[in-house]
N, C-alpha and C positions, 0 to 999 in steps of 0.2 A: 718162171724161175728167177728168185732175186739174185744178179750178181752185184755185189757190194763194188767193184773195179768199173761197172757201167758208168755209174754216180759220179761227177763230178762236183755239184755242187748241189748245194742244199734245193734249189729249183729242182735239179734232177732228179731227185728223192720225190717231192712234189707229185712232179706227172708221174713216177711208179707208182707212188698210194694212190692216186686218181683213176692208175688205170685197173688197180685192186678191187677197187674201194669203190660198193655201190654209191648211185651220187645219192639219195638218202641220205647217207650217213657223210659220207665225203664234201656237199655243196655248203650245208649249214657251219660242219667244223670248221673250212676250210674260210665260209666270208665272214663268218662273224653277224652279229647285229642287223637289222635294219637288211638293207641295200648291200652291205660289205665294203663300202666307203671307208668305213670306219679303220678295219684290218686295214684295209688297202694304203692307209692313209698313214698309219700307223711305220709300214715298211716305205713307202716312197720317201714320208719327209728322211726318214734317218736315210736310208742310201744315196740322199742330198746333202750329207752332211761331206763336204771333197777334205781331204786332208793333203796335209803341205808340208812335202820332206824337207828333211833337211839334210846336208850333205857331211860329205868327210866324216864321218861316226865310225868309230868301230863296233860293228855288229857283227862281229864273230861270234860271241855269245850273245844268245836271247834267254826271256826271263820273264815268260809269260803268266806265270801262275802269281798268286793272291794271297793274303791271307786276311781272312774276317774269323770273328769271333775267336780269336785264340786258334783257331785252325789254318792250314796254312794247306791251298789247292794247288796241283797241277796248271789251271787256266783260272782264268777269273769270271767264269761263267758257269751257270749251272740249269737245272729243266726244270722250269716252272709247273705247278701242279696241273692238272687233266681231268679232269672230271670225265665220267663212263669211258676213261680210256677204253678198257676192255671189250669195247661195243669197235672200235677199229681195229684193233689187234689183238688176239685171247691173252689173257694174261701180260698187258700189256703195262701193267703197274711194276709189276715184277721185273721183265724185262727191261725198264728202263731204269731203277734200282740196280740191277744188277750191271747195266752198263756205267753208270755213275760209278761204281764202287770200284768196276775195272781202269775208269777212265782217270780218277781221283778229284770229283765234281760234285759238289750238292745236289740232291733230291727232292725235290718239294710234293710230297702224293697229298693229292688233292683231297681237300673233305668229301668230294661226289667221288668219288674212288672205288673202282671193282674189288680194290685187295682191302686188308685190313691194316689198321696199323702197326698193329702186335708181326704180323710176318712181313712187311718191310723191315721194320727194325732190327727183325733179326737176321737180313738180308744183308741191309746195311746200316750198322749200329754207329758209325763215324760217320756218313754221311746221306744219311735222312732226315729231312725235318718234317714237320708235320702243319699241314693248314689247316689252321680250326675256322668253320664258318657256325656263327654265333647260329642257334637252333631256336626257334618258338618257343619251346620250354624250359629257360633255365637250366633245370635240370639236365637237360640233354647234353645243351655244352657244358655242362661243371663233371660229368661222365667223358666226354669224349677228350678234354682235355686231360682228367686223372688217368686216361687210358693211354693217352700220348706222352705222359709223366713215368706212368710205372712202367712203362716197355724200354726206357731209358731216351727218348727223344731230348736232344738240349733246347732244340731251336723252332719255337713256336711260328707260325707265320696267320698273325688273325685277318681275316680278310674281310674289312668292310665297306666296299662299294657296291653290294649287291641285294637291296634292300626288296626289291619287287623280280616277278621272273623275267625275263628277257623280252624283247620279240625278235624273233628269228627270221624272219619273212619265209628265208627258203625252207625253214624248218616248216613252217605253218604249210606252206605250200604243199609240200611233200606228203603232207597228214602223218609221218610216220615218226614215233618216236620208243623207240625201243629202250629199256622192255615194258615200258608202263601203256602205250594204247599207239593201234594202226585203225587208223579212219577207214569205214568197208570203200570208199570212191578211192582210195588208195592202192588197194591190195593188187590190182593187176598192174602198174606200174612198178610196184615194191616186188611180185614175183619178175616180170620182164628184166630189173635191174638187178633181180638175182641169179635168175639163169647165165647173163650175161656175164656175170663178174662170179666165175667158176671157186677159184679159190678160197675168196672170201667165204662162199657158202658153203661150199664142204666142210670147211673148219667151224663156221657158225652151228650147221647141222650136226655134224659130229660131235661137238661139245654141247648140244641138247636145247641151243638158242641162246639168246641173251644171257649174260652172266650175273650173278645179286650184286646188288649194292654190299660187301660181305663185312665190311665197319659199321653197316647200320644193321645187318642180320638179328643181332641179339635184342632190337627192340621193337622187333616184328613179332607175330606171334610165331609160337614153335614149328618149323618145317615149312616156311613159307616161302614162296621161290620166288622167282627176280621180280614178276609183277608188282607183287604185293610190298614188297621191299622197298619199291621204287615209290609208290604209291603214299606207304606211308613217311616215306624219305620227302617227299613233295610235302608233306602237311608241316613240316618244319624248316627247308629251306627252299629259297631264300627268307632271311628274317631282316626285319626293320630294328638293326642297331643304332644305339648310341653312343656317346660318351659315357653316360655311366655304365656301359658296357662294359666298353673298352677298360674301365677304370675296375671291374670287377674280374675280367681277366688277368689285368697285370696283378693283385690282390694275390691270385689263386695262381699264378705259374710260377716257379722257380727260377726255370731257363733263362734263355735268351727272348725278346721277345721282338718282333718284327711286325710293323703296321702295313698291310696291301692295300693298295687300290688309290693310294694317295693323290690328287691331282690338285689339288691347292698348297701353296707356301703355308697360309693362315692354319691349314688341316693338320702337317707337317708339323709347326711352331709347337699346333696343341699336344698332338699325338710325344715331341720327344716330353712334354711339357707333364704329361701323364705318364713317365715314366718309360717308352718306348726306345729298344734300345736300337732299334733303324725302321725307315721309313723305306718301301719301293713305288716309286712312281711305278703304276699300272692303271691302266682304263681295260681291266681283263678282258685285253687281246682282241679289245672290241668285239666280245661277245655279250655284254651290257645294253650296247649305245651306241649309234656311227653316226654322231653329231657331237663327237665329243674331241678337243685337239688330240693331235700326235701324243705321245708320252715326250718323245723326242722334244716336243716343242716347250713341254713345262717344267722339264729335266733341271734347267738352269733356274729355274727363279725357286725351287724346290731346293737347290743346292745351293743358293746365297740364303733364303732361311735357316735350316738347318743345317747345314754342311760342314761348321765348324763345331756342331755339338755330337752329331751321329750319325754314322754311314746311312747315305744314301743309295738304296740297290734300284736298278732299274730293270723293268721287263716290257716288249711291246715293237716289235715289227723288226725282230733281228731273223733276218734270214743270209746271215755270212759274217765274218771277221771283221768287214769294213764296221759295222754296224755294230759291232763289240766296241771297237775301238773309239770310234765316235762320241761313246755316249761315256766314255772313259775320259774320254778330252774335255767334257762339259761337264765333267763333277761323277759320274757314279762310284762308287767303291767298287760294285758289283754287278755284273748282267743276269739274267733269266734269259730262255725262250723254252717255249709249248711246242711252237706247232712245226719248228724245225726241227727236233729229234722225233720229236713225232713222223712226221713224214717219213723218215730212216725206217722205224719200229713197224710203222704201216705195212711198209713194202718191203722190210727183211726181217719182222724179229726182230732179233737178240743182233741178228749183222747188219742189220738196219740203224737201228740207234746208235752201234759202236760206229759206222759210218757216218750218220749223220756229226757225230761227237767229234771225228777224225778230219772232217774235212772244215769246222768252227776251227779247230785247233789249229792245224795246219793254216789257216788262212791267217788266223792271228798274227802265227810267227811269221810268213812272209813280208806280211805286211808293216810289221814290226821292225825286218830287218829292211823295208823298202823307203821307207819314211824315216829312217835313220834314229830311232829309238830302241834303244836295247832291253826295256822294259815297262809294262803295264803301269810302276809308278810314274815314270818320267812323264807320261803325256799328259796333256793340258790345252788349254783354248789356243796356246799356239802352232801346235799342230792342225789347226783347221782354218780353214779359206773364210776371210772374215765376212765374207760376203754370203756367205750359206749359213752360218749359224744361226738359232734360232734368236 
């Protein structure tokens, strides 16, 4: 039984989904890429990043929230998109929509996403945005984007550094990949780690198995269930974008629009250069690539490119406040994380996420009033030990 008061920090959250959560599903999310160097890499450099108080302030009042895009947040951090959430926690798209909108934080549901966009939005019509990943067919994204248009989304997020599919190692290892195929040398491992992890299957079984991709439903044929959905969600993403992509989407979006996955200045330059109205450093969570720097480490040359044209957001190994803060003092406007509200959602639901959200927050402000800053504007490269910055 989850008690949300066990959780002290976002670690803590961690070993409850772990201990939910068959490793199946749990090893691959959890390392990312390759080896999981990559993740791992991701959270060490930034929890290296030391910060340096300063004294005599008055921090009686703190003043941790944000404001982008004409909107103006509670904290200045928000939950980066998830692809098959749903596959960790049922309705797991929703649940964390719905925490975001209690907590007053951005939403990003992922283009792999169990819900659709039409019922996030109408979840959270202030604060969801939607990530479009460019499709094989044209057609597909000029559809998915007009459908993240008419449901009222302002804030596009295209994400293009995911041009071919991953390698997983643990994934591969596992054989298991729900809901599109379990390898037969699999199946008595994948049932052992389900008996095991009681909860998780109850709910998996009860809810009749895997859940559809239900944004990609409508271009499946009629009645078709997660399999099939999944299957033909695979014949169109990952796709090998380009620039003239990109240059076809800003064309056709109204909103806001946001470039993902950026890890070069040069890429950044182009991206505001084509009309992009912010750039996030991501190497997605090092589920790509674990041969690729920190985000942490390209953060700063990404934000002397463009940083005096357009907010720079960053996403990529935040697991605590320190690590919000951090990447605030080396330029971001904005933070992301996935796999810490996740972790919350894993192991409690709906009080899961509101925890995991509670204890980012909470760490913000202390640390905020511990380092003698009264506000997310104020910080800057002198808040940090010059010797650990990237």
């Amino acid at each position: 039984m989850f008690s949300a008061g066990s959780a002290v920090t976002i670690e803590d959250l961690r070993r409850q989904a772990m201990r939910r959560l068959p490793d199946f599903l749990f090893g691959p999310m959890d390392a990312g890429a390759g080896t999981g160097e990559g993740s791992a890499r991701n959270s060490r450099r930034l929890a290296e990043q030391l910060l340096v108080p300063r004294a005599l302030v008055d921090v009686s009042r703190i003043a941790p929230g944000a404001e982008l895009f004409g909107s103006v947040y509670s904290s200045s951090f928000g939950i980066s998109p998830i692809g098959y959430a749903g596959n960790f926690r049922r309705n797991a798209d929703t649940l964390l929509a719905e925490a975001a909108v209690a907590a007053d934080i951005p939403f990003i549901l992922s283009g792999g996403a169990n819900e659709s966009v039409e019922t996030i939005a109408r979840i959270a019509p202030r604060h969801a945005w939607y990530q479009l990943y460019g499709a094989r067919d044209p057609e597909r994204t000029d559809d998915m984007l007009g459908r993240a248009r008419d449901c009222g989304i302002k804030v596009l997020v295209f994400t293009v550094d995911f041009p071919v599919p991953p390698r997983v190692e643990r994934l591969i290892r596992s054989g298991v990949r729900l809901p599109a195929s379990v390898a037969p040398g699999a199946i008595p491992r994948m049932i052992r780690e389900m008996l095991t992890h009681p909860a998780w299957t109850l709910e998996f079984l009860r809810q009749g198995g895997p859940p559809p991709l239900r944004g990609w439903a409508s271009y499946a044929p009629a009645g078709a269930g997660a399999k099939t959905i999944a299957r033909d969600y695979s014949t169109q993403i990952p796709s090998n974008q380009t620039w003239k992509d990109l240059d076809r989407v800003r064309a056709s979006w109204p909103g806001t629009l946001v470039v993902k996955g950026i890890m070069h200045p040069d890429d950044a330059a182009r991206a505001a250069d084509a009309g992009a109205d912010a750039v996030t450093v991501s190497n997605h969570g090092s589920v790509k690539l674990d041969c690729m720097p920190a985000t942490v480490d390209v953060l700063p040359r990404v934000v002397r490119a463009v940083g005096h044209r357009i907010p720079v957001l960053f996403d990529g190994g935040i697991r605590g406040g320190q690590g919000i803060l951090a990447a605030h003092c080396l330029g971001a406007g904005f933070c992301f994380s996935g796999r810490a509200v996740l972790y919350g959602a894993i192991a409690g639901g709906r009080a899961g996420a509101d925890r995991a959200i509670r204890i980012l927050k909470d760490e913000v402000a202390q640390i905020l009033a511990m380092i003698g800053c009264p506000s997310i504007a104020e910080l800057g490269p002198g808040f940090l030990e010059a010797a650990t910055r990237p």
